[in-house]
N, C-alpha and C positions, 0 to 999 in steps of 0.2 A: 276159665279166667274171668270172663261176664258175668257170670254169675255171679263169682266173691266179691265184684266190684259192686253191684246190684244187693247182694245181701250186707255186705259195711256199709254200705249208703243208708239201706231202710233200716239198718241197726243206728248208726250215729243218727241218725235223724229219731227215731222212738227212741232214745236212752233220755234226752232232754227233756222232748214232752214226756214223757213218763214219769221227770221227779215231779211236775206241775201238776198232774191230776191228781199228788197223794199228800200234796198240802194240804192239811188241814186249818180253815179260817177259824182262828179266836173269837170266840165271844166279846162283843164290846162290853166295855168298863161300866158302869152306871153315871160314871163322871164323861165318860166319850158320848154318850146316848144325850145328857143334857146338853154337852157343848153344841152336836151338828143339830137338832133340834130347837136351840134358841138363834142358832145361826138361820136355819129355816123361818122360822119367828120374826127376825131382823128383816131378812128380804121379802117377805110376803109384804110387809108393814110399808115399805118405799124403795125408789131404785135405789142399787146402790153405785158411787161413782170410785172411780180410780185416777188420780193425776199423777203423769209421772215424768218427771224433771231430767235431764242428761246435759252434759257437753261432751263434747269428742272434738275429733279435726276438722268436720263438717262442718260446726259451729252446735248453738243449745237444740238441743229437740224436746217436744215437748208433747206429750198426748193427754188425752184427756178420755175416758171411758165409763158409760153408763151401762148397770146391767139392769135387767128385769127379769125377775123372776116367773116363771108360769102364774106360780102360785096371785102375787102382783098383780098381772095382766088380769089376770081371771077374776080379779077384785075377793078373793077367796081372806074370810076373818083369819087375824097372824094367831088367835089364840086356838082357834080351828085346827089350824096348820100344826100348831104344836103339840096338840092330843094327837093327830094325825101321827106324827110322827112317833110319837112315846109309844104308843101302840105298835107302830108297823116294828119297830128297832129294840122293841122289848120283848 
């Protein structure tokens, strides 16, 4: 009786992970490769901010968010970054 409960266990648990290892990932589009590569471009170039406005019961909330990118920080050229990219993605 151990056993069955021990081998439906280690069954239900690899039936899952096993449809995940036999996805196979799509090739990106020529138009996906340019979008996240000029996105990469954009953020090398300066930070970028996010402001984000709410009310609720609390009363308004309000944050405010700056990112940096590696690339940024490391003062690294945006036009760099984007051969960088077309290359690695291509």
């Amino acid at each position: 009786m151990e056993i069955q409960k021990v081998c439906l266990s280690f069954f239900l648990f690899l039936v899952p992970l096993g449809g995940c290892a036999t996805n196979d990932a799509k090739p990106l589009s020529e138009a996906e490769i340019e979008n996240i590569c000029k996105k990469k471009k954009l953020e090398a170039s300066k930070p970028m901010t996010n402001v984000s406005l709410a009310t609720g019961s609390e009363g308004p909330k309000y944050e405010i968010g700056i990112t940096m990118s590696s690339d940024f920080i490391a003062g690294r050229d945006p036009e760099e970054v984007y051969k960088d990219c077309k290359l690695s993605l291509s």
